[in-house]
C-alpha positions as a Markdown table, in Angstrom:
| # | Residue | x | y | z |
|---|---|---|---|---|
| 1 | Unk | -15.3 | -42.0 | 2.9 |
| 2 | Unk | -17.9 | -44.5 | 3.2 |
| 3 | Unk | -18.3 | -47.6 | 1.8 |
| 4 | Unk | -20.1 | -48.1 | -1.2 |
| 5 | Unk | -20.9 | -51.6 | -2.5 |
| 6 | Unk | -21.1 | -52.4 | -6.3 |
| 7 | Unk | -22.8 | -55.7 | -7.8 |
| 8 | Unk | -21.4 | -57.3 | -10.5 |
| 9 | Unk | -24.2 | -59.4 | -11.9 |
| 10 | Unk | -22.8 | -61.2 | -15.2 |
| 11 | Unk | -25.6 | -62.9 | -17.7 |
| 12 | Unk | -26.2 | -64.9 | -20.1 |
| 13 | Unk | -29.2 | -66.3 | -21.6 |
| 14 | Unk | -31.5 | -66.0 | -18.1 |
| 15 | Unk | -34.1 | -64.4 | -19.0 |
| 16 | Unk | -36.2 | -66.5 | -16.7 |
| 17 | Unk | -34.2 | -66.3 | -13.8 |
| 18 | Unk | -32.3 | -63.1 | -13.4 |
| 19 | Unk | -35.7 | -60.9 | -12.3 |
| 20 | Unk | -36.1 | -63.3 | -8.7 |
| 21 | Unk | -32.2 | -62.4 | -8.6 |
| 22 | Unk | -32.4 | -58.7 | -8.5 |
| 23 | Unk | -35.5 | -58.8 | -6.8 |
| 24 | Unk | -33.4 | -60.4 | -4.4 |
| 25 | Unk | -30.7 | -57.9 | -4.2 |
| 26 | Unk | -32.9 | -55.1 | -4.2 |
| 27 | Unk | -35.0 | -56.0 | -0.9 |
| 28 | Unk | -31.3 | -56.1 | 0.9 |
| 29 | Unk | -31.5 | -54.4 | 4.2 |
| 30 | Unk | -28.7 | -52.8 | 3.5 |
| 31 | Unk | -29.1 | -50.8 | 0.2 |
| 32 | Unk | -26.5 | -51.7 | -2.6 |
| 33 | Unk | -25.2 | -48.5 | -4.0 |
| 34 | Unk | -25.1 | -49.7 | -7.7 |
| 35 | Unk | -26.1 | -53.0 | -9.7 |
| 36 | Unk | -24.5 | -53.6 | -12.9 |
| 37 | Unk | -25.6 | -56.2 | -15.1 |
| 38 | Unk | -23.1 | -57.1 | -18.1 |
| 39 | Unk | -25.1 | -59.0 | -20.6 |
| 40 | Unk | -22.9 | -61.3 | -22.5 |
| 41 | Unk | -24.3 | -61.6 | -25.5 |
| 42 | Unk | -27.6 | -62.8 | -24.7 |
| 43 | Unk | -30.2 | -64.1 | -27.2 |
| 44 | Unk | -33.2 | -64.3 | -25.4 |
| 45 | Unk | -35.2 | -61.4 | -23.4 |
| 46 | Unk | -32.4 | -60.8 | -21.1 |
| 47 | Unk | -32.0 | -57.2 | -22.0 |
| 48 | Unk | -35.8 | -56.8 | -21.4 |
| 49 | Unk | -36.1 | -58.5 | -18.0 |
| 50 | Unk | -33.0 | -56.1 | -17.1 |
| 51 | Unk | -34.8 | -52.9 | -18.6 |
| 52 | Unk | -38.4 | -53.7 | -16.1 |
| 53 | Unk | -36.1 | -52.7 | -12.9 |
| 54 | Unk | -35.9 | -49.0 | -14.4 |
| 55 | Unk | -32.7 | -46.8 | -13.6 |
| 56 | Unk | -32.5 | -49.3 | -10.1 |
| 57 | Unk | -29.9 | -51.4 | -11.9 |
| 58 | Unk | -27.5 | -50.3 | -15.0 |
| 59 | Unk | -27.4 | -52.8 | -18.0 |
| 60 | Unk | -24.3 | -53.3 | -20.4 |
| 61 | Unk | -23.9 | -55.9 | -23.4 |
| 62 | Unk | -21.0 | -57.4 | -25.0 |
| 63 | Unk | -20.2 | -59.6 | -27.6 |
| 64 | Unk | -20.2 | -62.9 | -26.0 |
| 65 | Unk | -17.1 | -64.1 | -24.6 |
| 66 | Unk | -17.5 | -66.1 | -21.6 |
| 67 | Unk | -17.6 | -65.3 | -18.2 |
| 68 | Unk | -14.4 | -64.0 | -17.7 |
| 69 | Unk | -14.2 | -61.6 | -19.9 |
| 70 | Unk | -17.1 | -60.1 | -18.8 |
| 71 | Unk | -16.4 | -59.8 | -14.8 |
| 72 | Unk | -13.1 | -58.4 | -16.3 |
| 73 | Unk | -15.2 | -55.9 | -18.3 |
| 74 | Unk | -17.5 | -54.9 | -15.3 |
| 75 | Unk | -14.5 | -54.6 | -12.9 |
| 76 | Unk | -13.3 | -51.7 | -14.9 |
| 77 | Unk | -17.1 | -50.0 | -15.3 |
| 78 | Unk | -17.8 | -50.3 | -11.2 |
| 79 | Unk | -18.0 | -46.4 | -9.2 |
| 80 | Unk | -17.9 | -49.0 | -5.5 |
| 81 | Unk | -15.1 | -49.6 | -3.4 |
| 82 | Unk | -16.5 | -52.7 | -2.0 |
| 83 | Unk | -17.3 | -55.6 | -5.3 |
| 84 | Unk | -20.4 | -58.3 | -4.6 |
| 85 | Unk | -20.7 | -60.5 | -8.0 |
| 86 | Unk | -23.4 | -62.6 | -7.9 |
| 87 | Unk | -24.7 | -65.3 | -10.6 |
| 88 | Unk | -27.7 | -64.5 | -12.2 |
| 89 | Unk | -29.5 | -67.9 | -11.2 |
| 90 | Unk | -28.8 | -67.7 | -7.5 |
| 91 | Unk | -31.3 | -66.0 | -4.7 |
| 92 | Unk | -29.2 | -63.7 | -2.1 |
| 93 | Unk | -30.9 | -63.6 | 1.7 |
| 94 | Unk | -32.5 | -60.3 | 2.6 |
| 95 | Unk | -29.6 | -59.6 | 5.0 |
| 96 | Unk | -26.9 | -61.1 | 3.6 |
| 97 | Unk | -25.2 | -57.3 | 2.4 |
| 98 | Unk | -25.6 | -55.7 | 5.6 |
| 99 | Unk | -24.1 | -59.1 | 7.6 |
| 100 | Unk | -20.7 | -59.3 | 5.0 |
| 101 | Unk | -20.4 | -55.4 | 5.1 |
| 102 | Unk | -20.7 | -55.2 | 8.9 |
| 103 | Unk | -17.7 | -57.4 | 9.3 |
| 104 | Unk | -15.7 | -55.6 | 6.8 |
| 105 | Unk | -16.8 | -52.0 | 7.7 |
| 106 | Unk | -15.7 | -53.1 | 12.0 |
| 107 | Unk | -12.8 | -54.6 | 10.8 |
| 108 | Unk | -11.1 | -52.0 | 8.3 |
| 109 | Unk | -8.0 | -55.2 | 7.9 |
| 110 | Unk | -10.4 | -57.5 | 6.3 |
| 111 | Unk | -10.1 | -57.8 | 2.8 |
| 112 | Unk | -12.9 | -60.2 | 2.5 |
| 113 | Unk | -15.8 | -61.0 | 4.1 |
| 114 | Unk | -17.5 | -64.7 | 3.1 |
| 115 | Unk | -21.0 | -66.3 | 4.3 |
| 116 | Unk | -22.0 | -69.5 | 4.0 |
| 117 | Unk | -24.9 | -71.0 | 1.5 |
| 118 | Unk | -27.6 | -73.4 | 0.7 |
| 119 | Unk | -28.5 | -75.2 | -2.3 |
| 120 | Unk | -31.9 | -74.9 | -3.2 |
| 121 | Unk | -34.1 | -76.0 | -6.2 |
| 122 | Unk | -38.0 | -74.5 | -7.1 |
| 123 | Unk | -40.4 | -77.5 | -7.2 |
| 124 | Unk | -42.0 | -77.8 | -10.6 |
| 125 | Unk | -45.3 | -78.6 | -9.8 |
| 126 | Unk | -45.7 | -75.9 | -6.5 |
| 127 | Unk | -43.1 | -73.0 | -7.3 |
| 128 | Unk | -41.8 | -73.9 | -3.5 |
| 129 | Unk | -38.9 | -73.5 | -3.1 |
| 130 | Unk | -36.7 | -76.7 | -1.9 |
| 131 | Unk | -33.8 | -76.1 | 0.5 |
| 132 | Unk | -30.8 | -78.4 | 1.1 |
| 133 | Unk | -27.5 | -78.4 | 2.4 |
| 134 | Unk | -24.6 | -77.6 | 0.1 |
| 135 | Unk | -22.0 | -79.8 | -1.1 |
| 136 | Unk | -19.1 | -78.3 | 0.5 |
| 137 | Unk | -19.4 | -75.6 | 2.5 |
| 138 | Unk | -17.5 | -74.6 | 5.5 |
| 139 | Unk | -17.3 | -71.7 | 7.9 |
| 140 | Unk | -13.3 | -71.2 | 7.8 |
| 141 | Unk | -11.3 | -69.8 | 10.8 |
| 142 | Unk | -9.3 | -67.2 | 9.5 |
| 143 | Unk | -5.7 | -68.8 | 8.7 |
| 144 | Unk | -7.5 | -71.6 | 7.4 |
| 145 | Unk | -9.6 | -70.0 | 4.7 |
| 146 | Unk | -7.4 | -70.7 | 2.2 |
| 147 | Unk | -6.3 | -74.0 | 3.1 |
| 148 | Unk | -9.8 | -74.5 | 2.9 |
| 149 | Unk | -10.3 | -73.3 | -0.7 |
| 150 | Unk | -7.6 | -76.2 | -1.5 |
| 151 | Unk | -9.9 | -79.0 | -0.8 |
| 152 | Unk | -12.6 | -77.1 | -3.4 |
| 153 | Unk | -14.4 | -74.3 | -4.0 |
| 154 | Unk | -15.8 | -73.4 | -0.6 |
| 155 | Unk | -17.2 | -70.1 | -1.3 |
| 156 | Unk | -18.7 | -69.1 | -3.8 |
| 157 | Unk | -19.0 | -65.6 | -5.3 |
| 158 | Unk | -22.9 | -64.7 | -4.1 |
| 159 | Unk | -21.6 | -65.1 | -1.0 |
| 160 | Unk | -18.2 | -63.1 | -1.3 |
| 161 | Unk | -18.1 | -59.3 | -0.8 |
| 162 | Unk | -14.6 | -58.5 | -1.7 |
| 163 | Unk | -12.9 | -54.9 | -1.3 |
| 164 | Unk | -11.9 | -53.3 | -4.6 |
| 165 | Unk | -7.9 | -52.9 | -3.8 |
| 166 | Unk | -7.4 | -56.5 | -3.5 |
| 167 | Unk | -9.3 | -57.5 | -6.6 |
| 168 | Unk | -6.7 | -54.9 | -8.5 |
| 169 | Unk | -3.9 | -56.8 | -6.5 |
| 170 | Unk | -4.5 | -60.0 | -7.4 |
| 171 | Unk | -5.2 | -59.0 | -11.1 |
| 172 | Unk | -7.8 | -59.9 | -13.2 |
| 173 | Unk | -10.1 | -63.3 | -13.9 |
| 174 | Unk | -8.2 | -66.1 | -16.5 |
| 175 | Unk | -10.1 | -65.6 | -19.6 |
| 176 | Unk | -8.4 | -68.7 | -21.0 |
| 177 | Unk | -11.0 | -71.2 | -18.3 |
| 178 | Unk | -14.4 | -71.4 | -19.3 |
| 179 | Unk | -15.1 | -73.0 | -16.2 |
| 180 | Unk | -13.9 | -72.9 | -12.3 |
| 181 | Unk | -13.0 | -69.0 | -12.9 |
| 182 | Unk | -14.6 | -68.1 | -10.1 |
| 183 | Unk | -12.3 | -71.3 | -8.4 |
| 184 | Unk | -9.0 | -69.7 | -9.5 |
| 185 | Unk | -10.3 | -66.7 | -8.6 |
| 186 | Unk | -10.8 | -67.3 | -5.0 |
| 187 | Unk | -7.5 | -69.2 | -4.9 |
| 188 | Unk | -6.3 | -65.9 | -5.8 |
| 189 | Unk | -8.5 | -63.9 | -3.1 |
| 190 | Unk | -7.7 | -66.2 | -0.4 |
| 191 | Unk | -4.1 | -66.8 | -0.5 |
| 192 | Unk | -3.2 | -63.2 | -0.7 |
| 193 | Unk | -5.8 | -61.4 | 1.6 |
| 194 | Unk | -7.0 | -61.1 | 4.9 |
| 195 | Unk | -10.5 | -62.9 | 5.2 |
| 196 | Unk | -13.3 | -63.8 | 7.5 |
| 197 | Unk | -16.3 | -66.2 | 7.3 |
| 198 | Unk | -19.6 | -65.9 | 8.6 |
| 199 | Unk | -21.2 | -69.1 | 10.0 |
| 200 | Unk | -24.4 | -67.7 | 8.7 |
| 201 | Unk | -26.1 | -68.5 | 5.1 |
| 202 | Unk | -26.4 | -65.6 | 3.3 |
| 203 | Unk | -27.6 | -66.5 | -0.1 |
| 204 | Unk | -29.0 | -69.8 | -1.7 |
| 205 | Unk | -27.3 | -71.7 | -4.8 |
| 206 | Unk | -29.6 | -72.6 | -7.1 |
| 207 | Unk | -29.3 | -76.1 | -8.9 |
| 208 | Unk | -30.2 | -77.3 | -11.9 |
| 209 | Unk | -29.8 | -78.6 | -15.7 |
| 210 | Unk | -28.2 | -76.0 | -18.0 |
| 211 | Unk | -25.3 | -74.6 | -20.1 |
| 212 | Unk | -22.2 | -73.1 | -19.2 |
| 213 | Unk | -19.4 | -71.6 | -20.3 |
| 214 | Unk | -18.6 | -69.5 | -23.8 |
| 215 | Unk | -21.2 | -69.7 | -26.6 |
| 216 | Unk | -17.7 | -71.1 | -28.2 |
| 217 | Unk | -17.9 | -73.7 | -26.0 |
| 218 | Unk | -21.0 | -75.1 | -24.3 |
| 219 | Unk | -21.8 | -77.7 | -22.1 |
| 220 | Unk | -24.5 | -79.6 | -20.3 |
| 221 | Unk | -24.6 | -81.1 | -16.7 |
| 222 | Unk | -23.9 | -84.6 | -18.2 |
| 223 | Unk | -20.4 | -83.5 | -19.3 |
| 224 | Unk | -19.7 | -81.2 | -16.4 |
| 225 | Unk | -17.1 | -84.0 | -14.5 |
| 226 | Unk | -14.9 | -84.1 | -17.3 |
| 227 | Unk | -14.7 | -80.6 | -17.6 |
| 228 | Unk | -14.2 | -80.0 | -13.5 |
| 229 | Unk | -11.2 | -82.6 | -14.1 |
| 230 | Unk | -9.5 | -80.5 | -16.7 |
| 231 | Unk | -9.9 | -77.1 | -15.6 |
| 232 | Unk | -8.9 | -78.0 | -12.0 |
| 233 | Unk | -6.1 | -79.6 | -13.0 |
| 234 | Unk | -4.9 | -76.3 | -15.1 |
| 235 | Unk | -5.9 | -74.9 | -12.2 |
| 236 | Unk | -3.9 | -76.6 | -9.5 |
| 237 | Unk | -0.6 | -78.1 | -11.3 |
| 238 | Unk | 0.9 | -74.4 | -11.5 |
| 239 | Unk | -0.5 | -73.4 | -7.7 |
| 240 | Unk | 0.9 | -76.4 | -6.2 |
| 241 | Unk | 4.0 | -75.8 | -7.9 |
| 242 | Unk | 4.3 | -72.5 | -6.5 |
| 243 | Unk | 2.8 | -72.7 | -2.7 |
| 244 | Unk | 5.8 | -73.1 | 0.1 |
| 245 | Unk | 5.3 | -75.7 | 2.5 |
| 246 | Unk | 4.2 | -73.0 | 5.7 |
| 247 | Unk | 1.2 | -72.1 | 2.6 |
| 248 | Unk | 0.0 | -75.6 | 2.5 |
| 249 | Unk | -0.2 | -76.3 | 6.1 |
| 250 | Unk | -2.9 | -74.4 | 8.6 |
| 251 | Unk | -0.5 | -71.9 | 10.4 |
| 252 | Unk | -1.9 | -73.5 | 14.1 |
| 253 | Unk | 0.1 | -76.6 | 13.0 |
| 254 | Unk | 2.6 | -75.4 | 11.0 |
| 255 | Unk | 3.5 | -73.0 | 14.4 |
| 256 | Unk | 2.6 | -75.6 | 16.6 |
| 257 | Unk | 5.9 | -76.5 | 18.4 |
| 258 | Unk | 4.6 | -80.3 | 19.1 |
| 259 | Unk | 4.2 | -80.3 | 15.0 |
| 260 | Unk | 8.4 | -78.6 | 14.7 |
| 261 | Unk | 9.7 | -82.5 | 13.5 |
| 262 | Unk | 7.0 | -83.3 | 10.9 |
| 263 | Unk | 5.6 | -80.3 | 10.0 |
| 264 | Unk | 7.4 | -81.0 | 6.2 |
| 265 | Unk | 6.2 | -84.1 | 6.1 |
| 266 | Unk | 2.8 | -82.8 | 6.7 |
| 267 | Unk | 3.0 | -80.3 | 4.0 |
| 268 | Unk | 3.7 | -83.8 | 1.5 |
| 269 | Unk | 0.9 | -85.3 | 3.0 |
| 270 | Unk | -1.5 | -82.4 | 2.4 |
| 271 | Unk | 0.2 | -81.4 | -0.9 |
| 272 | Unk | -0.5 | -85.0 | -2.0 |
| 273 | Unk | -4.5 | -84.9 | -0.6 |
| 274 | Unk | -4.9 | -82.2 | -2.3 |
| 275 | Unk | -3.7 | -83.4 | -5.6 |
| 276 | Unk | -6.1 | -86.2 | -4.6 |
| 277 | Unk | -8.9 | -84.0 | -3.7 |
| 278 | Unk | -9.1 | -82.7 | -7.7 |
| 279 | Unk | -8.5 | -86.0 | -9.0 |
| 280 | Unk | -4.9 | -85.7 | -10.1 |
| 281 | Unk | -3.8 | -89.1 | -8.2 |
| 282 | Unk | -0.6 | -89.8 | -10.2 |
| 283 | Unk | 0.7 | -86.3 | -8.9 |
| 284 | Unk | -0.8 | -87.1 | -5.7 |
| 285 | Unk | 1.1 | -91.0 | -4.9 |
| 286 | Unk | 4.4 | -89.5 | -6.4 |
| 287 | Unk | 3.9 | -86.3 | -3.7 |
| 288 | Unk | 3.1 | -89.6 | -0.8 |
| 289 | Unk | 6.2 | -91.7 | -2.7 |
| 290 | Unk | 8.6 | -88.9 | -2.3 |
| 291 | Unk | 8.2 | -88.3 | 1.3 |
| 292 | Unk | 11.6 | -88.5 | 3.1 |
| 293 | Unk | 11.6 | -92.1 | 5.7 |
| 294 | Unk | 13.6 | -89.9 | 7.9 |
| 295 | Unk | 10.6 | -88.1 | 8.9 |
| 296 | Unk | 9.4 | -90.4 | 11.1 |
| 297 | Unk | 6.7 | -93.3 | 10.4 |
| 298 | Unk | 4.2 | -92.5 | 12.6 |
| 299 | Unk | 0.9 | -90.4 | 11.1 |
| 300 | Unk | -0.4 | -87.9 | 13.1 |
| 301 | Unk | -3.8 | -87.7 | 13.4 |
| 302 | Unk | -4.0 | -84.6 | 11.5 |
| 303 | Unk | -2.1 | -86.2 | 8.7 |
| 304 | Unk | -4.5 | -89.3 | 8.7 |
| 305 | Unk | -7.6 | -86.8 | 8.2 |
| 306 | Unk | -5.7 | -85.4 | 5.1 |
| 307 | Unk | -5.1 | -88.8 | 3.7 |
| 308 | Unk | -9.2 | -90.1 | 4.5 |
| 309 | Unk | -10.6 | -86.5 | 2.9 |
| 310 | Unk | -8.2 | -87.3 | -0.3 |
| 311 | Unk | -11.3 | -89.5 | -1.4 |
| 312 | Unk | -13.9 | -87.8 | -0.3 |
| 313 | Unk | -14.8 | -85.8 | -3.4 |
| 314 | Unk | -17.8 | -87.5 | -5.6 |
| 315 | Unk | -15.2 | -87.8 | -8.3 |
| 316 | Unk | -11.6 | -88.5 | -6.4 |
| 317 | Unk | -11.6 | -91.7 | -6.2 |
| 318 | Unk | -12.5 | -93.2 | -10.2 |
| 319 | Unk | -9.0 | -93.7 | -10.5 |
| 320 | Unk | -8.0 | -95.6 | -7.6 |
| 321 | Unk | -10.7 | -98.0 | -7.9 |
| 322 | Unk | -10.4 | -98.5 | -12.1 |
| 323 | Unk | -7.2 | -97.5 | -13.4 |
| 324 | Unk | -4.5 | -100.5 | -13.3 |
| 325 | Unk | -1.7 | -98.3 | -13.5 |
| 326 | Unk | -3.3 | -96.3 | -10.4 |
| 327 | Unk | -3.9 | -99.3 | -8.3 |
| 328 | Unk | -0.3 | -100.4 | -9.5 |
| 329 | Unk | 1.5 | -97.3 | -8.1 |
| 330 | Unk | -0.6 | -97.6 | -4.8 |
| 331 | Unk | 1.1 | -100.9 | -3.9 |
| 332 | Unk | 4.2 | -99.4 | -5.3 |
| 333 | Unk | 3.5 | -97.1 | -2.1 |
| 334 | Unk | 2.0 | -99.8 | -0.1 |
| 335 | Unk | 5.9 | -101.4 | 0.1 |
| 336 | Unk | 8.3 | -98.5 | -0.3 |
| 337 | Unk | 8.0 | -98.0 | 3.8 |
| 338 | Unk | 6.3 | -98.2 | 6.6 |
| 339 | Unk | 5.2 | -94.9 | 6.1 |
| 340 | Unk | 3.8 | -95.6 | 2.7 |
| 341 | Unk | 1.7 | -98.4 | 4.4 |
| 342 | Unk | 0.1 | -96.1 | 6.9 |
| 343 | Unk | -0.9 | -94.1 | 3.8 |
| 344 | Unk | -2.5 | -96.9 | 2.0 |
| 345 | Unk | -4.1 | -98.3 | 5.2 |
| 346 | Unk | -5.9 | -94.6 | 5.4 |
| 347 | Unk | -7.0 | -94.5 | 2.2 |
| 348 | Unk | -8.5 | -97.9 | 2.3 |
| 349 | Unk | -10.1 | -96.9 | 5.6 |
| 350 | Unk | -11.6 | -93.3 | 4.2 |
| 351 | Unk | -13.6 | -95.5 | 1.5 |
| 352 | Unk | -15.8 | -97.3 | 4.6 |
| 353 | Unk | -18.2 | -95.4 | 3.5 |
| 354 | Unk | -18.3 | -95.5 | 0.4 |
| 355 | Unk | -19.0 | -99.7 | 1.0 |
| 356 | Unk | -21.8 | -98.7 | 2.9 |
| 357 | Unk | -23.4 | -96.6 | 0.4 |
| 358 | Unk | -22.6 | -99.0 | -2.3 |
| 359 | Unk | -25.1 | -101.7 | 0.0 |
| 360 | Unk | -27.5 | -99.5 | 0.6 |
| 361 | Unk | -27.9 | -98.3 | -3.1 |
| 362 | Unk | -27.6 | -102.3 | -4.5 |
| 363 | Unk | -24.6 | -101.2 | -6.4 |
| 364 | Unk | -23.1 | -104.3 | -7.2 |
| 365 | Unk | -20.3 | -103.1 | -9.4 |
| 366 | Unk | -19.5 | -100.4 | -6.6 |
| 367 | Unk | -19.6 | -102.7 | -3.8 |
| 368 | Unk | -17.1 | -105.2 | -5.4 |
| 369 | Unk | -14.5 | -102.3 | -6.5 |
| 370 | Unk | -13.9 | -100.6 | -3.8 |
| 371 | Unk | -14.2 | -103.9 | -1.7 |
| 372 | Unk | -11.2 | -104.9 | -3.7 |
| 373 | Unk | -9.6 | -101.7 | -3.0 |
| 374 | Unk | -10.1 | -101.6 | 0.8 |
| 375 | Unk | -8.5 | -105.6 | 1.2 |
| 376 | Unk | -5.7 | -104.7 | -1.3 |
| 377 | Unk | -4.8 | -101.7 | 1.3 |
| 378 | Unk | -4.5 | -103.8 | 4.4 |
């Protein structure tokens, strides 16, 4: 039997974007065998936009309920074998269904097949459209895909065509997050499937202001970091808990025989980056505390690039710079070994940057914190 590949397109409240969306996904050089668009609970002309395309795409409403809920919903109602959801804000390249399918039609192990993005934003005075690169976006080698999807959300799900039988493995989306679903999701996706990722863009992530989330529960742009610290952090504690130290670590260094004698120590280090990464730094300097001395004090260098990419997120390193209690524990580190000194040496060092920008923006405040930070780590 063939392939066929459904689209999952949940909705809400897009009236003025979701038409460039499926205009999008039906000029795909290779066809889509069935669109379905689960409205949740729109208020606006949704349903209308959705009825122009004709018997081309098949339209469903439900009471609103959030995201979640509704890809739940549209997982049961899809004929395909092969799922594509897409956002219905987001622009999908004209061969971006024929390059993900390719891969996993050739390669009947594959699971998943991923491509990268662009962000993009429409120019309010000419309609043009305004491409830039993404935030985070990397093309993955295969045993690092998930290890990847640790550090953040890496793919996203316009560019994601997944096979049905591993969606029904991994069970269905948490209806209990209203946001970074899609996050847990391909958590989920990645650590128990076998993927591959294309170094080629194959759809473009629109940005802009909005609302997200449940009509229980919406939110604007302005409040989104608070929310991306609380979900991820229901998110991660419970993975964390439950990854074994081979999980955490890429498999060429967890089998790499000159890695044998610190390959545990490395899975601390990146279990404690991680925590880092999604802004949980009390769980990460208790991960970096707990590390056995008998391990050796000497970072490797692939254990100094987890420590420096601990801070890199826009929001990982509030904490470290303002809390009292944080800066406390990180010269609790600072003197529990020489090991915990090489930490704290890395973490001052992976905030060089952040100095320069601070200069270059006249960000006094900035400048002077993590100033402080970087002398109190030497």
């Amino acid at each position: 039997m063939s392939d066929r590949v459904s689209v999952i397109l949940p909705t809400y409240n897009r009236a003025d974007l979701i038409s460039d969306t499926l205009d999008s996904l039906l000029k795909q050089t290779r066809p889509i065998d069935e669109i379905l668009v689960l409205d949740d609970g729109s208020t606006d002309a949704t349903a209308q936009r959705v009825a122009a395309f004709g018997d081309k795409v098949r339209y469903h409403r439900k009471e609103n309920g959030g995201k979640a809920a509704a890809l739940n919903l549209a997982l049961t109602m899809i004929e395909g074998n092969c799922v594509w959801i897409c956002d219905d804000d987001d622009l999908v390249l004209p061969d971006a269904c024929e390059q993900l399918m390719q891969a996993l039609e050739t390669d009947p192990e594959l699971e998943f097949c991923a491509g990268l993005h662009e962000d993009f934003f429409t120019d309010p005075k000419s309609g043009e459209i305004i491409r830039k690169a993404p935030g985070y976006s990397k093309a993955s080698r295969p045993d690092e895909i998930f290890s990847d999807a640790l550090d953040g959300c890496h793919i996203f799900q316009p560019g994601l065509i997944v096979r049905k039988s591993l969606y029904d493995q991994v069970g269905p989306f948490d209806e209990s997050l209203t946001r970074s679903q899609d996050y847990q999701m391909l958590l989920r996706l990645t650590r128990q499937g076998v993927g591959r990722v294309l170094p080629q863009t194959v759809f473009l992530h629109r940005e802009h202001q909005g609302t997200r989330g449940s009509a229980k529960e919406r939110f604007s742009i302005e409040e989104s970091n608070k929310k991306w610290i609380k979900y991820h952090r229901q998110i991660i504690m419970p993975l964390l808990a439950d990854l074994s130290d081979d999980e955490l670590v890429p498999a060429r260094i967890w089998n790499d025989p000159e890695h044998a004698e610190t390959r545990a120590r490395s899975a601390m280090i990146r279990k404690g980056s991680v925590f880092g990464r999604h802004v949980l730094w009390d769980e990460a300097l208790e991960a970096w505390c707990a590390i056995d001395p008998a391990f050796g004090d000497t970072l490797s260098d692939y254990e100094i690039q987890l420590i420096r990419i601990s801070t890199s997120y826009g929001l990982g390193c509030a904490p470290l710079l303002e809390s009292a209690d944080i800066k406390q524990k990180v010269q609790q580190l600072k003197t529990s070994s020489s090991l915990g000194r090489q930490v704290v040496r890395q973490l001052g060092r992976s905030m060089y940057w952040r100095i320069k920008a601070a200069a270059k923006e006249g960000n006094i405040r900035d400048l002077v914190q993590v100033g402080k930070f970087i002398l109190a780590s030497r």
